[in-house]
C-alpha positions as CSV (number, residue, x, y, z in Angstrom):
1,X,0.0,0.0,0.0
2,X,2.8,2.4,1.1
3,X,4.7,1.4,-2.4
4,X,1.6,2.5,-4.1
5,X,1.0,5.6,-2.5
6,X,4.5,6.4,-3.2
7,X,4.1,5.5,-6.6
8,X,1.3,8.0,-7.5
9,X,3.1,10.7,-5.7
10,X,6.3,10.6,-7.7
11,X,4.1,10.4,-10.9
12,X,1.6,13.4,-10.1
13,X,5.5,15.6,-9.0
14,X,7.0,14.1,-12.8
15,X,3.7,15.5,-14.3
16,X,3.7,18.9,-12.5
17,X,7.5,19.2,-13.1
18,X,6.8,18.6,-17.0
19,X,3.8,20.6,-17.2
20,X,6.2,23.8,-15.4
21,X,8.7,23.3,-18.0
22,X,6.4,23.6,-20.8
23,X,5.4,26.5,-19.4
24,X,8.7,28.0,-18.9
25,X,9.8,27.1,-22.3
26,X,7.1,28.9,-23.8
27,X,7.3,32.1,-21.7
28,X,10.6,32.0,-21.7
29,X,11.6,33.6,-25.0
30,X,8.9,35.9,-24.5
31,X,10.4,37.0,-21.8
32,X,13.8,37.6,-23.1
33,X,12.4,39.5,-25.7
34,X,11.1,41.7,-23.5
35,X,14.0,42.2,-21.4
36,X,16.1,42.8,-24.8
37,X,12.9,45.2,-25.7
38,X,13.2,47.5,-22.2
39,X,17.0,47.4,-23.1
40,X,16.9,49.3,-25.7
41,X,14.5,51.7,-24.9
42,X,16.2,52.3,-21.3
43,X,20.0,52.8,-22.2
44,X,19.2,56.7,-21.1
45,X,18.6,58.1,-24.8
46,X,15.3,59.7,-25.1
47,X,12.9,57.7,-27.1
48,X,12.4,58.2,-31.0
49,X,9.1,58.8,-32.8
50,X,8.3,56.0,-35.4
51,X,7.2,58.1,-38.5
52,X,5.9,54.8,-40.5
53,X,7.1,51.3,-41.2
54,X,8.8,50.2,-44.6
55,X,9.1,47.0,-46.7
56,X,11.5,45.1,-45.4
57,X,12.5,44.1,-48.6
58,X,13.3,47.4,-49.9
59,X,10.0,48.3,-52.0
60,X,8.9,51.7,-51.7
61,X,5.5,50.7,-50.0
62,X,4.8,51.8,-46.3
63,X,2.2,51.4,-43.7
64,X,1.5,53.6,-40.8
65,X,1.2,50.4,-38.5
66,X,3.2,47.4,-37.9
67,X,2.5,44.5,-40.3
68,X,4.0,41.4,-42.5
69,X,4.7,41.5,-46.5
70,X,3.6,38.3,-48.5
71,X,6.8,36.8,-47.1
72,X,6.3,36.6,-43.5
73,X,8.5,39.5,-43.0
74,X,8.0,42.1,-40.7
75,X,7.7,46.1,-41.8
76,X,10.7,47.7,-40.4
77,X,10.0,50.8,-38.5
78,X,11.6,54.3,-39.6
79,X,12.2,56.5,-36.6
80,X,11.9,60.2,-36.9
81,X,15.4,61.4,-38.9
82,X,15.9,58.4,-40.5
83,X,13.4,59.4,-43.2
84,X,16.1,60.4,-45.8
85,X,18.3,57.5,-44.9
86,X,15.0,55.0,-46.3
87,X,14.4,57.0,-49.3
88,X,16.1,54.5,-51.7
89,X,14.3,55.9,-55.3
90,X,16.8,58.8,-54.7
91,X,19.2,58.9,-57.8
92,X,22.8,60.9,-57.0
93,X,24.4,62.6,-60.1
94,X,28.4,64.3,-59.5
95,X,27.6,68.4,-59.4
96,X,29.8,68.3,-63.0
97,X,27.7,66.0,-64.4
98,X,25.1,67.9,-63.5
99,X,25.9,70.6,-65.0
100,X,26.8,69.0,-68.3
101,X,23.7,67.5,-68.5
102,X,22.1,71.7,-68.3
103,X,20.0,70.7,-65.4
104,X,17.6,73.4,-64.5
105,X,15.1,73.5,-61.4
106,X,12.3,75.6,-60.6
107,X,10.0,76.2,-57.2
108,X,6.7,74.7,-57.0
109,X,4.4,78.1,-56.7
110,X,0.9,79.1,-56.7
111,X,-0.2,81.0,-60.4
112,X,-2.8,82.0,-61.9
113,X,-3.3,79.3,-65.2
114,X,-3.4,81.9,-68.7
115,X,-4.3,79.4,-71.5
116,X,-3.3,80.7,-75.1
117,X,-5.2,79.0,-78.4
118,X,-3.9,79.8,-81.3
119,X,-5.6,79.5,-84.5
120,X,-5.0,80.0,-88.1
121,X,-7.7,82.7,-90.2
122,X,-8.6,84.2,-92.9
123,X,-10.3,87.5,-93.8
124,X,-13.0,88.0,-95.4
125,X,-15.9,90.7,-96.3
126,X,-18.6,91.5,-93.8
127,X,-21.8,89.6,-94.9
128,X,-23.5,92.6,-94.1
129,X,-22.3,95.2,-95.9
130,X,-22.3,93.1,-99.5
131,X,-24.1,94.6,-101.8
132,X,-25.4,93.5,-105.4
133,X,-26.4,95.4,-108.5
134,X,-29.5,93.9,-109.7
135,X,-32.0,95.2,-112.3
136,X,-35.1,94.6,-111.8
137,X,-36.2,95.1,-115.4
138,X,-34.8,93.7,-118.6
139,X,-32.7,95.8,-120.8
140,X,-29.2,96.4,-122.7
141,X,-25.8,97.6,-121.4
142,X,-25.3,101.1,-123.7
143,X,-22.1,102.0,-121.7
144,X,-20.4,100.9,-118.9
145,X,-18.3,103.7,-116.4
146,X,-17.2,100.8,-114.2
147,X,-15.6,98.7,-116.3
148,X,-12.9,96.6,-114.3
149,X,-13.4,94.3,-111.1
150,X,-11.8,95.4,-107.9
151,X,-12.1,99.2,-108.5
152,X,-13.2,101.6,-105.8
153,X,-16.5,103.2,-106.0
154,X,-18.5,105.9,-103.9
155,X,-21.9,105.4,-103.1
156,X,-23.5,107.5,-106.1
157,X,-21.2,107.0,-109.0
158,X,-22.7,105.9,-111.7
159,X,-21.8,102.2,-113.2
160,X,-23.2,101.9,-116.5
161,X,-26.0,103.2,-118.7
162,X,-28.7,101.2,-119.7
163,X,-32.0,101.2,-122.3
164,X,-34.9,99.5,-121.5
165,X,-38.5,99.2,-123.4
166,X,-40.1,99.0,-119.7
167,X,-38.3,101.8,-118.3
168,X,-39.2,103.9,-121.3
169,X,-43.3,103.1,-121.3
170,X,-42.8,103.7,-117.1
171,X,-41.3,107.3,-117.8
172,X,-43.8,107.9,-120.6
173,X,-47.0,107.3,-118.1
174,X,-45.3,109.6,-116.0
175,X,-45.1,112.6,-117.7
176,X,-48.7,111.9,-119.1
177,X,-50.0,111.8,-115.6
178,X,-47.9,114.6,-114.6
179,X,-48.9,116.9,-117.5
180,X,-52.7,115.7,-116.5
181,X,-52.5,117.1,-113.2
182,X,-51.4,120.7,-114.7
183,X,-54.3,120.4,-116.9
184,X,-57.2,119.9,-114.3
185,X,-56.0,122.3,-112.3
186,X,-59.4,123.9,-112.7
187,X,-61.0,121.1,-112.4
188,X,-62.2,120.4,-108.8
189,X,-60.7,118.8,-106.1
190,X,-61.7,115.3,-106.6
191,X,-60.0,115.4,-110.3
192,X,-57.1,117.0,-109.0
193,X,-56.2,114.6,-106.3
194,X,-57.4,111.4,-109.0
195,X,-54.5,112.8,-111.1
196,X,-51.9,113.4,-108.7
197,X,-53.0,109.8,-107.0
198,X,-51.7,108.6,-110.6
199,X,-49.3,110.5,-110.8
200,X,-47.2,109.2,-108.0
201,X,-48.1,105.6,-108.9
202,X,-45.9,106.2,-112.0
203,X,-43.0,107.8,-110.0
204,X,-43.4,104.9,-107.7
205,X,-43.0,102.2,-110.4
206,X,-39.9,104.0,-111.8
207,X,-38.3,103.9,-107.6
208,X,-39.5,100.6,-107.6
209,X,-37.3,99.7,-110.2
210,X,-34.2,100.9,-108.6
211,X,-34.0,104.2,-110.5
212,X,-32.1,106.4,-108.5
213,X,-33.7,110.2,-107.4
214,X,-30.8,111.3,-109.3
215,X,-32.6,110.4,-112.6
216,X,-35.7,111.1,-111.5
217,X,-35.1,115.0,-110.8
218,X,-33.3,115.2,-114.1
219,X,-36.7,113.6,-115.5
220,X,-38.9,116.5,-114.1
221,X,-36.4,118.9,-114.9
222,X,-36.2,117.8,-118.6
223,X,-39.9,116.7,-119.2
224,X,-39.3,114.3,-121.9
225,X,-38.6,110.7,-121.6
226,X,-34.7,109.8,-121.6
227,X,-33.8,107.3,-124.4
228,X,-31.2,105.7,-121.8
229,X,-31.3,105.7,-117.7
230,X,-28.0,105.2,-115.0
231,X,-27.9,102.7,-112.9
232,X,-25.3,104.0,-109.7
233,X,-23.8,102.4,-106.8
234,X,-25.6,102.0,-103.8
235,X,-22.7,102.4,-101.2
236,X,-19.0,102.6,-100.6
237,X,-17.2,99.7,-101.9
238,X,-15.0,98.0,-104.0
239,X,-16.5,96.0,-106.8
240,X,-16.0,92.2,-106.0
241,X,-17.5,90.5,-109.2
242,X,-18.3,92.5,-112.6
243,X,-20.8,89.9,-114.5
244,X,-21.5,92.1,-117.5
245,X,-19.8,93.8,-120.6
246,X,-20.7,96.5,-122.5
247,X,-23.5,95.4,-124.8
248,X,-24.7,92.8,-123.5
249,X,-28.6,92.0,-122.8
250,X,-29.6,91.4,-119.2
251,X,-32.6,90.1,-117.4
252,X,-34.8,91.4,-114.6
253,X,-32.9,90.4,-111.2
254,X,-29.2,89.2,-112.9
255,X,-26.4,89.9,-111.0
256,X,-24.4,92.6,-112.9
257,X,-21.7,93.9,-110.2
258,X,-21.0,92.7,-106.5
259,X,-20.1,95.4,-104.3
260,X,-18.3,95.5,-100.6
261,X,-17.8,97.7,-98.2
262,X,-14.2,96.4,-96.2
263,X,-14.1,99.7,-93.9
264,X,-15.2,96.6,-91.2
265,X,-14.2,93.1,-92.1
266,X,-14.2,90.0,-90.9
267,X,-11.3,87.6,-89.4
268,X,-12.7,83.9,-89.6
269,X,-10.1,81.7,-87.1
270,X,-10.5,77.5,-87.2
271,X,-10.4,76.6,-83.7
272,X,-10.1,72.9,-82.8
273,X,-12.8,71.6,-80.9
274,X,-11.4,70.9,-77.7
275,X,-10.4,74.4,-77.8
276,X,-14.0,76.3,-77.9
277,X,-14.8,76.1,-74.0
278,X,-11.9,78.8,-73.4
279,X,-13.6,81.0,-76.2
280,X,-16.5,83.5,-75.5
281,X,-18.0,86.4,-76.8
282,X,-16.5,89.9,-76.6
283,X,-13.5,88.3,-76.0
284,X,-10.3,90.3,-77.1
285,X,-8.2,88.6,-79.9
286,X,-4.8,89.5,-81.2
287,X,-4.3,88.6,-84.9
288,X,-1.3,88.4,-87.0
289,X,-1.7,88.4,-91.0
290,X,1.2,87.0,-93.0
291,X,1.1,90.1,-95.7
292,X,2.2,92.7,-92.5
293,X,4.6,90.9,-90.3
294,X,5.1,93.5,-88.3
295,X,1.4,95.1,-87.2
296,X,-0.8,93.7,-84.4
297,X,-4.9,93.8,-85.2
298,X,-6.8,93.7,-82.2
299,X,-10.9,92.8,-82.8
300,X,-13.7,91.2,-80.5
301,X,-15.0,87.6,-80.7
302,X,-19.2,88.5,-82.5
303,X,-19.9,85.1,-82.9
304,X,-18.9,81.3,-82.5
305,X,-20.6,79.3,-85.3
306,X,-23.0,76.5,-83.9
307,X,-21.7,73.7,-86.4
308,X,-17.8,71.8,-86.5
309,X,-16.5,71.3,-89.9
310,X,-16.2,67.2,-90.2
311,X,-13.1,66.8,-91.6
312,X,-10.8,69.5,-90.0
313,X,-12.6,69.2,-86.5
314,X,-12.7,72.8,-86.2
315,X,-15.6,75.5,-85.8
316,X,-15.2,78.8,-87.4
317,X,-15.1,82.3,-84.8
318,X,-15.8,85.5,-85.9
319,X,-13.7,88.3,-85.1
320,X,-14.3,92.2,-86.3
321,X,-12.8,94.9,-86.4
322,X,-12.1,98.0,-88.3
323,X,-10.2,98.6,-91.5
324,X,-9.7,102.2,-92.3
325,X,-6.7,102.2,-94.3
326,X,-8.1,99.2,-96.4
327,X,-5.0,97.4,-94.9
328,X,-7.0,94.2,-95.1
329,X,-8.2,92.5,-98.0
330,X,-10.7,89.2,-98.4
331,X,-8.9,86.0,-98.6
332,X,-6.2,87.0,-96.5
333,X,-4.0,84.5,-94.2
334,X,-3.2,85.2,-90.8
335,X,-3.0,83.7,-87.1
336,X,-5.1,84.5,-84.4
337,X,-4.3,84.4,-80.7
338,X,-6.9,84.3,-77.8
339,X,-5.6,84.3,-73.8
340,X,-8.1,83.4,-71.6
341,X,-7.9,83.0,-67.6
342,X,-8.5,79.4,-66.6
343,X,-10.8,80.4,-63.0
344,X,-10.6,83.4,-60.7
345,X,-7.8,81.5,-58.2
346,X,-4.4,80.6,-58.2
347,X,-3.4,77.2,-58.1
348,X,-0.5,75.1,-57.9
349,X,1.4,74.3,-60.6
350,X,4.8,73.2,-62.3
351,X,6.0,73.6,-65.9
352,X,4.9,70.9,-68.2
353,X,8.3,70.4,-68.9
354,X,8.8,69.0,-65.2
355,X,6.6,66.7,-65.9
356,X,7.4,62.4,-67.3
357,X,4.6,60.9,-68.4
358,X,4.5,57.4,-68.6
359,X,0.9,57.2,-69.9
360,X,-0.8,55.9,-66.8
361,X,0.8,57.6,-64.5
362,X,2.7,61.2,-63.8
363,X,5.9,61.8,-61.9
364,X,8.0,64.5,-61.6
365,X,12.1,64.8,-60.1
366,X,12.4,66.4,-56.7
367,X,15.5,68.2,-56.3
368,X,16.4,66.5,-52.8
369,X,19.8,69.4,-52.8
370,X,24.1,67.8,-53.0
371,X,23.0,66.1,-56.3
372,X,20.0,63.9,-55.4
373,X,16.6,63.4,-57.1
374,X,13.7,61.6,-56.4
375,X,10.9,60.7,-58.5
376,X,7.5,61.5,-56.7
377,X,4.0,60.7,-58.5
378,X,1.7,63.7,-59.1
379,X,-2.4,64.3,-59.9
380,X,-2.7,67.0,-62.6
381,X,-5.5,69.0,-63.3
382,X,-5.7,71.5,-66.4
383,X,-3.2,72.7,-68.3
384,X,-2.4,76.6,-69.5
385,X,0.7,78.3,-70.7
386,X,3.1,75.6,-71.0
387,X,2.2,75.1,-67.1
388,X,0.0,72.8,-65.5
389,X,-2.1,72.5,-62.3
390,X,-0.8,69.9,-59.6
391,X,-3.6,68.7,-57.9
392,X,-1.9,65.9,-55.6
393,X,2.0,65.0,-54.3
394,X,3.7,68.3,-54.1
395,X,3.8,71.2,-52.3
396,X,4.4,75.1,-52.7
397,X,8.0,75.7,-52.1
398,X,9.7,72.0,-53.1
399,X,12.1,72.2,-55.7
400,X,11.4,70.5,-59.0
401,X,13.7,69.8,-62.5
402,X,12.5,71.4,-65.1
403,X,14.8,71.0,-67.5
404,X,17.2,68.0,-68.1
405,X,14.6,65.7,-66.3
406,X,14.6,63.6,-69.0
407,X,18.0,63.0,-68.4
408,X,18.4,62.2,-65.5
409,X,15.8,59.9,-65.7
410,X,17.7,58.0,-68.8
411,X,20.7,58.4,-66.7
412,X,19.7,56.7,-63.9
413,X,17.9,54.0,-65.8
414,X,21.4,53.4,-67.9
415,X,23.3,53.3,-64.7
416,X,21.4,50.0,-63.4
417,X,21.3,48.3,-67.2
418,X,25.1,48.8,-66.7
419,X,25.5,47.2,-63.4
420,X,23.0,44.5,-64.2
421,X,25.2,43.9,-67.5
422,X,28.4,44.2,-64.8
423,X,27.1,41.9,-62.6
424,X,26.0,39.1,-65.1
425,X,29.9,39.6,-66.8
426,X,31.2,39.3,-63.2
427,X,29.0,36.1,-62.3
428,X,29.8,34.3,-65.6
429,X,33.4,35.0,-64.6
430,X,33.4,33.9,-61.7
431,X,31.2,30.8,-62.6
432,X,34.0,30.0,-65.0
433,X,36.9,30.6,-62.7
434,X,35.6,28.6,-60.1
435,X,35.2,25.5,-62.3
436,X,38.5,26.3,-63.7
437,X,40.3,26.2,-60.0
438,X,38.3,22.9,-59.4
439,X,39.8,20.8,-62.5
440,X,43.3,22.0,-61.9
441,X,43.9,22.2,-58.5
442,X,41.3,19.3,-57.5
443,X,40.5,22.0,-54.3
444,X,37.3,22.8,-53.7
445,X,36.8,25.8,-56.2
446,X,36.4,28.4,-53.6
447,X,37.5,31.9,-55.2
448,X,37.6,35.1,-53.0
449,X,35.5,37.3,-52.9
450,X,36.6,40.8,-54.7
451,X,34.8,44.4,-54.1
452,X,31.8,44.5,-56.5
453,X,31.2,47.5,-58.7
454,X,28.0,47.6,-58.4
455,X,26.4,49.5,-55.4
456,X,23.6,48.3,-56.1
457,X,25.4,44.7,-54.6
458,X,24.5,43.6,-50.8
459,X,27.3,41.6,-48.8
460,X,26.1,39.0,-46.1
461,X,26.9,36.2,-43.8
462,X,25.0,33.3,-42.6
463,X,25.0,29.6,-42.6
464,X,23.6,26.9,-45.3
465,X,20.3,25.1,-43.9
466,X,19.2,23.5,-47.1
467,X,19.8,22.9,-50.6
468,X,17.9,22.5,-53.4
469,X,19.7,21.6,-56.6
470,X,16.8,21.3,-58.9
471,X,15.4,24.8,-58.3
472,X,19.0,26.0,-57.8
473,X,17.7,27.6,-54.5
474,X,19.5,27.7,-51.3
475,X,18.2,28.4,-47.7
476,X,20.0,30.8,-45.7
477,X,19.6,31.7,-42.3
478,X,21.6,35.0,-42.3
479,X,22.8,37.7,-40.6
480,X,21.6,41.6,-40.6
481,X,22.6,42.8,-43.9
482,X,22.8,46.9,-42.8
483,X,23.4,48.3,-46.5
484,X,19.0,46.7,-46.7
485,X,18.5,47.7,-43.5
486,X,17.4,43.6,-42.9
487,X,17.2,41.7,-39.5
488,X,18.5,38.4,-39.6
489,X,16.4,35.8,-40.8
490,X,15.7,32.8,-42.8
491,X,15.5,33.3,-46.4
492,X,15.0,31.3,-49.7
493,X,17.4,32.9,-52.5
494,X,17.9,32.3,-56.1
495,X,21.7,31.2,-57.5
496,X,22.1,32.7,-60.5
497,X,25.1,30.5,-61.7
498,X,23.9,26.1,-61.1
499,X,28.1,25.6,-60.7
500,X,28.4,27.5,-57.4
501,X,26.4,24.6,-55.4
502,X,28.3,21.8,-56.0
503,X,31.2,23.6,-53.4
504,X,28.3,24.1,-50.8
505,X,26.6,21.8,-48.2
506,X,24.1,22.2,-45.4
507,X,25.7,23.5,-42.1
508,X,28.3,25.2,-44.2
509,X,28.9,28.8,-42.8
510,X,29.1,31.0,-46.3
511,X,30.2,34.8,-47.1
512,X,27.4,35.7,-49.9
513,X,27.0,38.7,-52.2
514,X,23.3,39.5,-53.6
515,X,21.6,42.0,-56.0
516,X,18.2,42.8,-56.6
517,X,17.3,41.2,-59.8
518,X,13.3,42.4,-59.5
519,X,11.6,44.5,-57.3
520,X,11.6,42.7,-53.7
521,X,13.1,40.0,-55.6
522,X,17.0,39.4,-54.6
523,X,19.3,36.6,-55.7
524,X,22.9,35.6,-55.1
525,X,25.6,36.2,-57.4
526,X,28.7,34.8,-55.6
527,X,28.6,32.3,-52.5
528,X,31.7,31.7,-50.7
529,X,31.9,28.7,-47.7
530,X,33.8,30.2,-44.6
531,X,36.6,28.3,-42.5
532,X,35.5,27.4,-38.8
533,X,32.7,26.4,-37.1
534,X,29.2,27.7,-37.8
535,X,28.9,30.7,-35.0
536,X,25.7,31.5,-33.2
537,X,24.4,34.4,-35.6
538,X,21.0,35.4,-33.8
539,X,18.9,33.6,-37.0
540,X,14.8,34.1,-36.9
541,X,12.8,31.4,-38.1
């Protein structure tokens, strides 16, 4: 009984001893952390602010709180100063090359945006001051006194002489009814007034015809009926068109002469469509025509025709203004300028020349100061004036290339095709050299390591967990690598050249150089195994 009570007792103190050291084991680390944790925050320095946390794997994407990439791997924190320090997009060009390349930089400022269209025109006559010469009865040409197209007339002058059967058999009735109303002047009033009510009818037909007062004073004056009538010009002009030559027959409403009056023209401009909402009525617009290089005409927008013009994409704008020195003639070429304020407010915005435009998206190059840029994506809004309006991602006062961006940009994209190009040269080498030392020596292959070119290049120690030869991967458990800013930690990495893992093994402390070959995406380019024992190197699993 006594060896059974024993018994129990020893198992139940096993059970409570095991179940205690489960417990420590698992709070045990925990605790250590902690301890390493209040460390580092009580070594006497005041604490430091974390701004935001980065990729850990050097992508430009951060997070305001703490949190793992698609790896496993923690964000790592960025403390308040150590923002430049993270800001790897930052491209450094030497001050000389700098100013070889002509690189130019302007501050980001609030402006009010002043869009310019420009437009090609043409002049032409004022619809409304055209004027025809029409007959309205038929007759001959006796003698023409404007004989030539393009001549300058006054309202008044006579242009041509004409006989007419009608015009003779209107004057005729007129003179009856006029000598009529002499004749019953002692008549009484009701004849009197019957004749006169005729009399005026007669006149009227001859005005209705277009015969000028002119002609019909001289026809009360003379009495008699004139064999042949002038026709005269109805205003100021210069004849357009002359349809007719001496002799010839014409019929009631033929066109015989087109007359216009240019002391007002017209200035037609072709504006492209997506150009018409900047355009409005009574607007100002300075025109340039191609026969006086040297004058500036100044008229007001009248009119923006309703309709486009299918093929050119382009509505026509009226523009008038005077012409008083006949300076301007129809047909004319010329180029027409409107400025028009885009809104009342000023806005920010940067040159369009600061701008690269990579078709779905916009950046610009921040000029960090001691030779560094920095790409930065922007939201644009309108553009005006060879500026345009930033809507998102900069701020008044930053510093932005304007000229030269370009090349930077070509620059710095040159730079890492070169040390990618480097770096593939230096691997195949080194490949090569390796398996070289192997066949004549019979050693092991190991070459040192040499400085890399390429700064682009990360250096690192750890130790070889696994191996796998037909994905030509290895698994490393590293150390910190401080030019990435990593932790240590396990990690998967690609081997560029297959050779290098026949000289390694699992356990195998190794010296290894990587590079980023994609984004987030890092491989190893030379692997070197280390003599000694694999040291304690404070891995993360």
């Amino acid at each position: 009984m006594k060896l059974a009570v024993k018994l129990i007792a020893f198992v139940a103190l096993a059970a409570a001893l095991l179940v205690t050291g489960y417990w420590w084991g698992a709070t045990c680390p925990l605790t250590f952390a902690t301890k390493a944790s209040s460390v580092v925050s009580a070594d006497g320095k005041p604490e430091r602010r974390i701004l935001y946390y980065r990729n850990p794997m050097g992508l430009p994407d951060t997070s305001p709180i703490p949190k793992k990439d698609p790896m496993g791997m923690d964000y790592m924190p960025v403390y308040e100063g150590e923002e430049s320090a993270s800001a790897n997009a930052a491209v450094k060009i030497s001050i000389d090359r700098i100013q070889k390349l002509g690189v130019r930089t302007e501050q980001v400022g609030m402006r009010a945006l002043t869009r310019t269209v420009r437009a090609v025109a043409t002049v032409q006559a004022d619809e409304r001051r055209l004027h025809i010469v029409a007959p309205r009865f038929e007759g001959w040409i006796e003698r023409l006194h404007v004989n030539t197209t393009g001549q300058a007339v006054r309202k008044g002058d006579p242009l041509m002489d004409v006989y007419s059967p009608d015009l003779i058999t209107a004057q005729h009735e007129y003179l009856i009814a006029r000598r009529g109303t002499r004749d019953v002047e002692d008549g009484g009033l009701e004849v009197q007034a019957g004749m006169e009510r005729l009399t005026e009818s007669a006149l009227q037909r001859l005005r209705n015809w277009s015969i000028s007062e002119v002609e019909l004073q001289t026809l009360r004056q003379e009495g008699h009926i004139r064999q042949y009538l002038t026709l005269r010009s109805p205003v100021n002009g210069i004849v357009l068109d002359k349809s007719v030559i001496q002799g010839q027959r014409f019929m009631a409403g033929e066109m015989l002469y087109q007359i216009a009056d240019l002391s007002r023209v017209w200035v037609l401009a072709d504006v492209f469509e997506q150009d018409l909402a900047t355009i409005h009525r009574s607007q100002t617009a300075t025109i340039q025509i191609e026969a006086y290089p040297d004058k500036v005409f100044r008229g007001e927008v009248t009119f923006i025709y309703p309709t486009i013009n299918p093929e050119t994409r382009t509505a026509s704008v009226r523009i008038e203004l005077p012409n008083p020195q006949g300076l301007l003639k129809p047909a004319m070429y010329g180029k027409v300028e409107f400025v028009s304020t885009q809104g009342k407010d000023r806005v920010l915005a940067v040159p369009e020349s600061a701008v690269l435009d990579a078709g779905t998206t916009q950046s610009v190059l921040m000029d960090l100061g001691e030779g560094r840029f920095e790409p930065r994506l922007v939201k644009l809004g309108k553009h005006a004036n060879d500026y345009v309006e930033v809507l998102d991602g900069l701020k008044a006062g930053e510093m932005v290339v304007v000229k030269a961006n370009f090349l930077i940009d070509a620059e710095s994209n040159l730079k890492a095709a070169l040390s990618g190009f480097a770096r593939s040269s230096q691997d195949l080498v080194f490949g090569e050299a390796g398996e070289r030392g192997r066949i004549a020596s019979g050693s092991s292959g190991i070459v040192p390591l040499s400085p890399s070119p390429s700064s682009s290049s990360h250096r690192g120690e750890g130790i070889i967990e696994a191996i796998d030869v037909a994905n030509t991967t290895v698994t490393l458990a590293h150390r910190p690598i401080a030019s990435l800013a990593w932790p240590a930690m396990v990690m998967d990495f690609k081997v560029l050249d297959p050779a290098l893992l026949r000289i390694l093994k699992p356990g195998q402390k190794v010296a290894f150089e990587i590079t980023e070959a994609s984004p987030g995406e890092y491989v190893i380019v030379r692997i070197q195994p280390q003599a000694g024992p694999a040291a304690d190197h404070g891995k993360k699993h």
